[in-house]
C-alpha positions as CSV (number, residue, x, y, z in Angstrom):
1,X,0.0,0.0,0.0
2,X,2.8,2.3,0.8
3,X,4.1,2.2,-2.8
4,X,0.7,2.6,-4.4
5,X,0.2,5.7,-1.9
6,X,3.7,7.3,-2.1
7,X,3.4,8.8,-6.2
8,X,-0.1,10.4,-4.8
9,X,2.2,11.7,-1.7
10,X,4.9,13.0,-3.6
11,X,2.2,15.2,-5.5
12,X,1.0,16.6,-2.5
13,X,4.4,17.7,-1.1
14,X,5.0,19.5,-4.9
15,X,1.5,20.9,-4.2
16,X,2.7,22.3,-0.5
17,X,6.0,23.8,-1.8
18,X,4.1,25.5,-4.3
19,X,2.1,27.0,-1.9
20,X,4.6,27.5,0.6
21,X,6.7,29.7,-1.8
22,X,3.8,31.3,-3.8
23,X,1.9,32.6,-0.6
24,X,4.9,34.0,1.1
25,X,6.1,35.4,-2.1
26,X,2.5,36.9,-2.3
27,X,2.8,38.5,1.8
28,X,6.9,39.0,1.0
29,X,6.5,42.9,0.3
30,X,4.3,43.5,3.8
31,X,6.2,41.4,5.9
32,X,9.8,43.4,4.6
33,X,8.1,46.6,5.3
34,X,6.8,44.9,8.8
35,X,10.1,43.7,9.6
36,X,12.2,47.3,9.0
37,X,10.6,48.7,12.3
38,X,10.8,46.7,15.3
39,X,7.4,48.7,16.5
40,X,6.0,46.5,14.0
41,X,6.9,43.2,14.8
42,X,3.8,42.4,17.0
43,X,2.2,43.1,13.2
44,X,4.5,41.3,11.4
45,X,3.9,38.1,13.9
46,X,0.0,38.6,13.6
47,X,0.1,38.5,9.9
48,X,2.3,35.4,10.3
49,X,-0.6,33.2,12.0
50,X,-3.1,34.5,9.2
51,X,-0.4,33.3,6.3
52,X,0.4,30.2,8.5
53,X,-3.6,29.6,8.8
54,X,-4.6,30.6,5.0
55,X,-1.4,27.9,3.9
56,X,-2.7,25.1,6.3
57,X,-6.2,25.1,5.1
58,X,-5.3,25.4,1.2
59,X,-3.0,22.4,1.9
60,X,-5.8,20.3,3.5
61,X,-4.9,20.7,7.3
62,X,-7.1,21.1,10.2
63,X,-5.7,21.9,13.5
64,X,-7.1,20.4,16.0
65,X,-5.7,21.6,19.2
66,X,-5.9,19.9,22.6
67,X,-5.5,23.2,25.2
68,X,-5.6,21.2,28.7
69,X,-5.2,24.4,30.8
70,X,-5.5,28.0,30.8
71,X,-2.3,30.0,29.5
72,X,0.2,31.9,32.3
73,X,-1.1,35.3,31.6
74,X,2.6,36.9,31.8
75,X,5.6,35.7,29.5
76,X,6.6,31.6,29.3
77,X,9.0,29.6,26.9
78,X,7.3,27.1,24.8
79,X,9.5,24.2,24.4
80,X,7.9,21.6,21.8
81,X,9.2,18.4,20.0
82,X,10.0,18.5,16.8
83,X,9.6,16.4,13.9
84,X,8.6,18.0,11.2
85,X,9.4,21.2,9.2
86,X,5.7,21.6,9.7
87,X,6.3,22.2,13.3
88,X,7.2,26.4,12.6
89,X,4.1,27.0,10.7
90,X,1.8,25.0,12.8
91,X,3.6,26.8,16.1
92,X,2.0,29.7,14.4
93,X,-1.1,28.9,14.1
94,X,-1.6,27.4,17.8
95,X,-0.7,30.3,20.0
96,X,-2.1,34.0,19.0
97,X,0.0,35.4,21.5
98,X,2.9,36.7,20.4
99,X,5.9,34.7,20.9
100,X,10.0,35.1,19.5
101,X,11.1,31.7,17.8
102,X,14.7,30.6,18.7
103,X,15.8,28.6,15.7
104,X,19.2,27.1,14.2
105,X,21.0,29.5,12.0
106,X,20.7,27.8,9.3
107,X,17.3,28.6,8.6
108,X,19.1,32.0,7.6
109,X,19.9,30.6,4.5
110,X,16.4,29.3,3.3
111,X,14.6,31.4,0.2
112,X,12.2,34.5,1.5
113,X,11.4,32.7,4.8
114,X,14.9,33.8,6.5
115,X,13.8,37.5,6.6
116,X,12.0,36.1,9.8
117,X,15.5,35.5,11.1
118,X,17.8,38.2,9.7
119,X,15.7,41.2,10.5
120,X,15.8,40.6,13.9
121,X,12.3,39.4,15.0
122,X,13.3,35.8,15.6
123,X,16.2,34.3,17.2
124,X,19.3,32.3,15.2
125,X,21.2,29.9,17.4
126,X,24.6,28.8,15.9
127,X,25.1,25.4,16.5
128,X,28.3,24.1,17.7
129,X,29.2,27.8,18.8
130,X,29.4,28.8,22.8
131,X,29.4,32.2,21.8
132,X,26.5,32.5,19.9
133,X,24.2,30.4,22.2
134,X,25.1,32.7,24.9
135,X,24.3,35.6,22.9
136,X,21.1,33.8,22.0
137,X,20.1,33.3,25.5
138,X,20.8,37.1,26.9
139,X,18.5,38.0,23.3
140,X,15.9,35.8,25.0
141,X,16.4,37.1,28.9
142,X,15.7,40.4,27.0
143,X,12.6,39.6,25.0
144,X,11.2,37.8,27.9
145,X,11.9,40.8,30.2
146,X,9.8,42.9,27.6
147,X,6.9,40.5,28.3
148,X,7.2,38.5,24.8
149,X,6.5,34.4,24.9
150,X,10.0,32.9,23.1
151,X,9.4,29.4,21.5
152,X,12.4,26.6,20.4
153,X,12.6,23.4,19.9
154,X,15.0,21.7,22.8
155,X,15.9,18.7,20.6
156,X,17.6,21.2,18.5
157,X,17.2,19.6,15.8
158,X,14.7,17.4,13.7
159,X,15.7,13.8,14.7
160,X,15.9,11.1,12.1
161,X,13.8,9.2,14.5
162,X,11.1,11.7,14.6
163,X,8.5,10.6,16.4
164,X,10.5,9.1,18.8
165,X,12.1,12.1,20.2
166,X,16.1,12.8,21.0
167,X,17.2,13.9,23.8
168,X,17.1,17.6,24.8
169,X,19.3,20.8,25.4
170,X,19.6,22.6,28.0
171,X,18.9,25.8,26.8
172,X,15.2,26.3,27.6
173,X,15.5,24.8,31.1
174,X,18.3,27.1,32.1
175,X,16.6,30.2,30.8
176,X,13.3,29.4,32.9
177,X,15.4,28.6,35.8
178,X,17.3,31.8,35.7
179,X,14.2,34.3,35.1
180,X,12.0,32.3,36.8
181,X,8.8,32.1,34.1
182,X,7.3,29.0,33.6
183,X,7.3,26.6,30.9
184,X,4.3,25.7,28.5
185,X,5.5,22.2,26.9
186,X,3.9,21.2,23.6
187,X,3.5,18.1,21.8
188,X,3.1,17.8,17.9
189,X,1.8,14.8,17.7
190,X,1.6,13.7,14.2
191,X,3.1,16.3,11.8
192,X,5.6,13.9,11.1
193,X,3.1,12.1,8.9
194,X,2.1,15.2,7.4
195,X,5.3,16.3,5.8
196,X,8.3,13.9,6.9
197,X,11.6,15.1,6.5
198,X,13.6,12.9,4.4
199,X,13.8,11.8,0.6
200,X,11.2,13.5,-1.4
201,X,10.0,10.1,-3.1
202,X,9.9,8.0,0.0
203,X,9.1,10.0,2.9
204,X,5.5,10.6,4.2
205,X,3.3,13.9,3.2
206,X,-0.3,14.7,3.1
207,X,-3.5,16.2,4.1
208,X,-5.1,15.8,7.3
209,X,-5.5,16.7,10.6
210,X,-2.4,17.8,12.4
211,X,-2.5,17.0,16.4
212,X,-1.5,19.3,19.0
213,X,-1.2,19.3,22.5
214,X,-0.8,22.4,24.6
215,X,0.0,20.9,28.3
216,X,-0.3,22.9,31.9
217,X,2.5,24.9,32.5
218,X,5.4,23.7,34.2
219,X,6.4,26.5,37.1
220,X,10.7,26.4,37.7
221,X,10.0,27.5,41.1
222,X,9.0,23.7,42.0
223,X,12.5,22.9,40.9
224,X,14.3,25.4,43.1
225,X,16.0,22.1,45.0
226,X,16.5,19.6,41.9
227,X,17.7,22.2,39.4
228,X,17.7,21.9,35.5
229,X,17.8,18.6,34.9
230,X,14.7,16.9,36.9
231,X,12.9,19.8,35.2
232,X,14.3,18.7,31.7
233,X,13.5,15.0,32.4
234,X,10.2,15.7,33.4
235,X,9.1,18.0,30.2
236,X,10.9,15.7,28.3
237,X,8.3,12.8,30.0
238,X,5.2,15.2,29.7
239,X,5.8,15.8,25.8
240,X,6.5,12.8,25.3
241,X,3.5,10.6,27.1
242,X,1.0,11.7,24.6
243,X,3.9,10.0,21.3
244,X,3.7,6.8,23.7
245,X,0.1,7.0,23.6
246,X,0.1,7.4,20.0
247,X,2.7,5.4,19.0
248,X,4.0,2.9,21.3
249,X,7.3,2.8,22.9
């Protein structure tokens, strides 16, 4: 079945790149202008989840968004798995509230989309550099200080793996420990299926429903004694219980 399915798949990931790149060509000249003035940015990011909503629903995916507890109302670090390239867009179109996304540098480098990184709304993290992931962690101090949500991905990375998830950094349990916000972890559960990363011709892409969980918020002031981490294992067990759910060990 997976050979008869997998031209029809193919298609559809043609189909998303076209979209991808035609509707962010389409919003390019509003985001630039949005982008020049960091006034704007909270525009710029609401015009985002509209783009990131109007390319999901021409592609053929429905959120559908399992919210188990009410948001902090002050700033918090989203720390999500991630398995998917899918993961960035649908980020955008689960929260409203504004958040800065800390992602790998490379994403610099891709076509249109790295204006979101080079403008200075979003975060780059060079990977394999000290120096730049403590400059990327006193950028966050200071967005969260301003009362902005940042979001990363503490696997770092998109795991080959995916869903089974790899273990994470340190990065996001550090920064909640040091300013004291809480953490909201979030679990993609099936984006995977909808646009694998991998080969073109073999891995996995199409419509349907993409699966999210939004957990309670994990407070770092109940880790005051155990430290980083027992609060990194624990996330790490709370993002995870829903792929063991879904998938099996």
């Amino acid at each position: 079945m997976h050979y008869v399915l997998q031209p029809l798949r193919v298609v559809w990931k043609a189909w998303f790149f076209v979209l991808f790149m035609t509707t962010l060509a389409l919003f390019y000249p509003v985001f630039n202008y949005l982008l020049s003035d960091k006034s704007k940015h909270p525009q710029c990011f609401r015009l985002m989840c509209r783009w990131a909503a109007m390319l999901l629903f021409l592609a053929g995916i429905r959120m559908k968004i399992d919210q188990r507890h009410k948001l902090p109302d002050g700033p918090f670090i989203i720390c999500a798995n991630h398995g998917s390239y899918l993961d960035i867009i649908t980020m955008y179109a689960t929260f409203r509230k504004y958040f800065v996304f800390m992602g790998k540098a490379e994403i610099s480098d891709w076509p249109l989309f790295h204006i979101f990184f080079t403008k200075g709304m979003n975060i780059p993290v060079m990977r394999g550099s000290t120096k730049g992931a403590q400059a990327a962690m006193i950028r966050s101090k200071e967005e969260l200080a301003k009362g902005h949500c940042v979001a990363m991905f503490p696997e770092g990375t998109i795991p080959s793996t995916a869903p089974k998830m790899r273990a994470f950094k340190n990065g996001a349990f550090k920064l909640s420990m040091e300013t004291e916000l809480p953490i909201v972890p979030v679990t993609f559960i099936n984006n995977w299926q909808r646009l694998q990363t991998g080969a073109a011709l073999k891995a996995l892409g199409s419509p349907g429903s993409s699966k999210v969980v939004i957990h309670p918020s994990v407070s770092p002031l109940d880790y005051e004694e155990e430290g980083v981490v027992k609060m990194k294992r624990d996330i790490f067990a709370i993002i995870n219980k829903p792929l063991k759910q879904e998938y099996g060990d």
